[in-house]
C-alpha positions as CSV (number, residue, x, y, z in Angstrom):
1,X,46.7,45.8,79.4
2,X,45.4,48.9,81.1
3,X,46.2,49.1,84.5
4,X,43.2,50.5,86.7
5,X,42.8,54.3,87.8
6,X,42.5,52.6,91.5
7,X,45.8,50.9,90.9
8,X,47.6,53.6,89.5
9,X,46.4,55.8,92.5
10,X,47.7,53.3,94.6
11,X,51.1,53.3,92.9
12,X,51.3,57.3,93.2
13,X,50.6,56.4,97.1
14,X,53.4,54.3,97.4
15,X,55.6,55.8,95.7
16,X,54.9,59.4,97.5
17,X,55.1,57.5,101.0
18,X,59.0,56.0,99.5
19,X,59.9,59.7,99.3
20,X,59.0,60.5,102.5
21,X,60.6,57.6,103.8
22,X,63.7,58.6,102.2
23,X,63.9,62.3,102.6
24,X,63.6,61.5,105.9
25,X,66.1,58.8,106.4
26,X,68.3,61.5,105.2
27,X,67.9,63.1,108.6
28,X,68.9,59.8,110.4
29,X,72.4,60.0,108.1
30,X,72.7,63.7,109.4
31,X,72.6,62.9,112.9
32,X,75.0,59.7,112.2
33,X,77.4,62.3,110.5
34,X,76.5,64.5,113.2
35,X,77.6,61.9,116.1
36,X,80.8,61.3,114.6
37,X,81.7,64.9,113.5
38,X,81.3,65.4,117.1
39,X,83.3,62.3,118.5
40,X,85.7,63.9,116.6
41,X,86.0,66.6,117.7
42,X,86.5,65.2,121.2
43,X,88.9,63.0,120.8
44,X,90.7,65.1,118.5
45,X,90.4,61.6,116.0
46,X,91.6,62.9,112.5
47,X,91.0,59.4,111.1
48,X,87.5,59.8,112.2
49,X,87.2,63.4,110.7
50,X,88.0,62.2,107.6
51,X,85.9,59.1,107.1
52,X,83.0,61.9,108.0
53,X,83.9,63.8,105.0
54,X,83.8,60.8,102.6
55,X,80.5,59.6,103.7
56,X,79.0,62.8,102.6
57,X,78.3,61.2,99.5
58,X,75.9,59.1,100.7
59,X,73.2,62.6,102.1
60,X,74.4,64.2,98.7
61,X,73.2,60.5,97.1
62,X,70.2,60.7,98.7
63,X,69.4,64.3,97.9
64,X,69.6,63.7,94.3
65,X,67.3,60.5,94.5
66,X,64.3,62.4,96.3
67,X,65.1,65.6,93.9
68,X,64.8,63.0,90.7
69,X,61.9,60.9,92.1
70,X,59.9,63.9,93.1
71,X,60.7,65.1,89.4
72,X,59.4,62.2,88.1
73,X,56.4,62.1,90.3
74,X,55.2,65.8,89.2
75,X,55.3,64.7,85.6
76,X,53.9,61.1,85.7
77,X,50.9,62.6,88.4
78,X,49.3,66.0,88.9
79,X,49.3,66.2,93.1
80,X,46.9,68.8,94.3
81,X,46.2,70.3,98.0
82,X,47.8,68.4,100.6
83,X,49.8,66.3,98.2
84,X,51.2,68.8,96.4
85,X,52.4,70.8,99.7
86,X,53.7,67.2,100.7
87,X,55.7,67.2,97.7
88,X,56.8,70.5,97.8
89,X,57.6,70.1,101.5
90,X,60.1,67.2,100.8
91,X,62.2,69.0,98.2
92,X,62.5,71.5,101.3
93,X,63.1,68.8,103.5
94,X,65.7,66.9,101.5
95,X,67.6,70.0,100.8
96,X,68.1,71.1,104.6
97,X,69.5,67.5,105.0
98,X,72.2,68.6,102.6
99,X,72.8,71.0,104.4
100,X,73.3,70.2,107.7
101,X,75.1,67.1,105.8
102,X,77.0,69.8,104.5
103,X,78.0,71.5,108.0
104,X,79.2,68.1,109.4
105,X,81.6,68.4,106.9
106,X,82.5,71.8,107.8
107,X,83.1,70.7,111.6
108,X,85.2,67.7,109.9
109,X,87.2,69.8,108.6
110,X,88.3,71.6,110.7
111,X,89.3,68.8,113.5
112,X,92.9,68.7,111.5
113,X,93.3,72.2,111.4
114,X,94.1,72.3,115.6
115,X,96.8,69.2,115.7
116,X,96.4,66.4,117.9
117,X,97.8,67.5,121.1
118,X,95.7,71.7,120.9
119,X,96.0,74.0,124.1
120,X,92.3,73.7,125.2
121,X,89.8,75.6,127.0
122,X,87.6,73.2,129.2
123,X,84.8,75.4,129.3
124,X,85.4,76.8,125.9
125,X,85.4,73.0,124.3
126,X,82.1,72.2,126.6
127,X,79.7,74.6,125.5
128,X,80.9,73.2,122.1
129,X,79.9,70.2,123.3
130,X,76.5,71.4,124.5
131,X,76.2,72.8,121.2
132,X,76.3,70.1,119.1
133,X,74.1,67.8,121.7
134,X,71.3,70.6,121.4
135,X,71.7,70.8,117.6
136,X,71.2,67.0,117.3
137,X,68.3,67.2,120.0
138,X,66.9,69.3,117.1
139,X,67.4,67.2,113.8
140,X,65.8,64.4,115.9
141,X,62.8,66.4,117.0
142,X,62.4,68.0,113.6
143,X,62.3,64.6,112.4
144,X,60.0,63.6,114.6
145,X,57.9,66.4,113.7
146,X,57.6,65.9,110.5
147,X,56.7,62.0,110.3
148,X,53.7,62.6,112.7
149,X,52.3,65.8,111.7
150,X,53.2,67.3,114.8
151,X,52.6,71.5,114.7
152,X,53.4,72.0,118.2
153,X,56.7,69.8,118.5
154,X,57.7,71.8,115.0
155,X,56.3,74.7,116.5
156,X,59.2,74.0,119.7
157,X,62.1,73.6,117.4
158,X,62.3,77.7,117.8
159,X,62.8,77.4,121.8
160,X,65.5,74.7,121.1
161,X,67.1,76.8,118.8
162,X,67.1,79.6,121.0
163,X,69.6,77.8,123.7
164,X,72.2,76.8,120.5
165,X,72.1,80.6,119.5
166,X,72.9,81.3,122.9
167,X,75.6,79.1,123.0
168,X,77.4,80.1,120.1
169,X,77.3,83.8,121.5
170,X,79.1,82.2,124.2
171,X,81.4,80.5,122.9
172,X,82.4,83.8,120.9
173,X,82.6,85.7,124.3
174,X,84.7,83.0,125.7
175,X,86.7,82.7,122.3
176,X,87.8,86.5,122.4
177,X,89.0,86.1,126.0
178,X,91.2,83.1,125.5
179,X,94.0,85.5,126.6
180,X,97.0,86.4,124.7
181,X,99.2,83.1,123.7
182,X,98.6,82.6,119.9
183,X,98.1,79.1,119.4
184,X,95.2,79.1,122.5
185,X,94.0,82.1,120.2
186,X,93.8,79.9,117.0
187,X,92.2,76.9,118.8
188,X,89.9,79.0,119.6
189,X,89.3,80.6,116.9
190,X,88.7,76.9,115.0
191,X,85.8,76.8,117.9
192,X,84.2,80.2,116.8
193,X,83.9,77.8,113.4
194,X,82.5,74.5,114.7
195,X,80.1,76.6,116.7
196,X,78.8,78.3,113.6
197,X,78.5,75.3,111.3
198,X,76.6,74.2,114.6
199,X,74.4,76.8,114.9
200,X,73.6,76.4,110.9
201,X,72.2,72.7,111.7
202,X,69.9,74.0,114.0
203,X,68.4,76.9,111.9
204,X,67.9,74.0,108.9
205,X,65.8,71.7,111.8
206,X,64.2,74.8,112.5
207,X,63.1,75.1,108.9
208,X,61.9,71.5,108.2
209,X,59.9,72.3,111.3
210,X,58.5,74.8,109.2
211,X,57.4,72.9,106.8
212,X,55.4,70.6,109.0
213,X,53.2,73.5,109.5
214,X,53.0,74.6,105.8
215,X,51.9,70.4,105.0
216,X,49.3,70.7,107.8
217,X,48.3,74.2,107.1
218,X,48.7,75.6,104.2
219,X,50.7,78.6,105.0
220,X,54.4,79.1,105.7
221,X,56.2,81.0,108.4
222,X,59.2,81.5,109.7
223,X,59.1,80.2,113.4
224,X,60.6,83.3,115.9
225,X,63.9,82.7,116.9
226,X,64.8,84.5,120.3
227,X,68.8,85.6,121.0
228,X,69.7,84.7,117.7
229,X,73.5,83.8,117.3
230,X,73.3,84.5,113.3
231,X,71.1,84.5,110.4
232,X,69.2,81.7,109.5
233,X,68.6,79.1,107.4
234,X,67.4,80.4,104.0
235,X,63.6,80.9,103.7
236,X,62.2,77.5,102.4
237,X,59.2,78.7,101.1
C-alpha cells in the first residue's frame, strides 16, 4: 500500500525533531560528565574519575546514532532551506558534544595523576573551580539556545566565554608562581591542564551557539571572543 506524500512528510518531521532531541540530549550527558569530572576533581575521588571515563561511551554512542540517522535522513529525503541548515547544524552540534564529552575525559584523567593527599593552592584550585562552573553555565545556555531559536542568548555565549578565557590565563599566572617546591610545581602544572580542557568546552558551546545563528539565518560566523586564553574550537561551518 502506498503510504501518503502527507504521511511521509509527517514521518520526515518526526524523525528530524528525534534528532534534534537527541543531539541535544547529548549536551545534557556533557554537563552530567561535566558535574562529576569536576566533583572529582574536588574531592580528589579517583573512583569517581574513573567511572567518568567509562561513561564516555555513552556521548560517543550517541554521536554515531545522530551521525547514522542524519545519514539516513539525507538519502531517504531531500531537505532544502531551513531544513537542510537544521540538518547540517546538528551534525555540528552532535560533534561539539564529543567533544566537550571528550575534554571531560581529559580532566578525568588527570585527577590520578596528583595523588590523593596533593600540596594545593586554594586560590589556584578555585579559579579552577570557577572555571568549570562558567564552562557548564555555557553548555547549558548553548543548549538553551539552540532548542528555542534564540540569536541573542547564542549571540552571549561569546561574553561567557570571555570570563573562562580569562580564567585560564589566570590560572597559568598563578601556576608559574607556585614557588619553587616541585611537587606544588607539578600539581600545578596538572591545573594548567584541567584549565585548558576547560577552556576547550567553552569554545565548543561557543560554536553550537553559532550554529543557532546559521539555522535562523542563513549565514555562519564566528562569534568574537574577547581575552582569549587559546584558540578555539574548530570552525564548524
Amino acid at each position: 500500500m502506498k503510504v501518503p506524500p502527507t504521511e511521509i512528510r509527517h514521518q520526515y518531521r518526526e524523525q528530524l525533531a528525534d534528532l534534534e532531541r537527541q543531539a541535544l540530549g547529548a549536551l545534557d550527558i556533557v554537563v552530567e560528565q561535566l558535574d562529576r569530572a569536576m566533583e572529582a576533581l574536588e574531592q580528589r575521588d579517583v573512583e569517581l574519575a574513573t567511572f567518568v571515563i567509562a561513561d564516555d561511551d555513552r556521548i560517543d554512542g550517541r554521536y554515531l546514532e545522530v551521525h547514522q540517522g542524519i545519514l539516513s535522513l539525507l538519502a531517504r529525503q531531500a531537505p532544502v532551506a531551513g531544513d537542510l541548515r537544521l540538518v547540517a547544524a546538528l551534525l555540528h552540534v552532535i560533534k561539539h558534544a564529543e567533544r566537550m564529552g571528550d575534554q571531560c575525559v581529559n580532566v578525568a584523567k588527570l585527577i590520578p595523576l596528583v595523588g590523593s593527599e596533593p600540596p594545593v593552592v586554594p586560590e589556584l584550585l578555585e579559579k579552577v573551580l570557577r572555571m568549570g562552573t562558567a564552562a557548564r553555565a555555557e553548555v547549558v545556555e548553548a543548549r538553551l539556545a539552540f532548542r528555542e531559536r534564540n540569536v541573542g542568548l547564542a549571540a552571549d555565549l561569546s561574553r561567557q566565554d570571555s570570563g573562562v578565557n580569562r580564567l585560564n590565563k589566570e590560572v597559568f599566572r598563578l601556576a608559574v608562581s607556585v614557588g619553587d617546591d616541585a611537587d606544588r610545581r607539578e600539581w600545578a602544572m596538572v591545573m594548567t591542564m584541567v584549565a585548558r580542557a576547560l577552556e576547550r568546552i567553552g569554545d565548543n558551546a561557543v560554536g553550537v551557539g553559532e550554529q543557532v545563528i546559521f539555522v535562523e539565518t542563513g549565514l555562519f560566523r564566528e562569534l568574537p571572543i574577547e581575552d582569549l586564553g587559546g584558540d578555539r574550537a574548530e570552525p564548524a561551518g
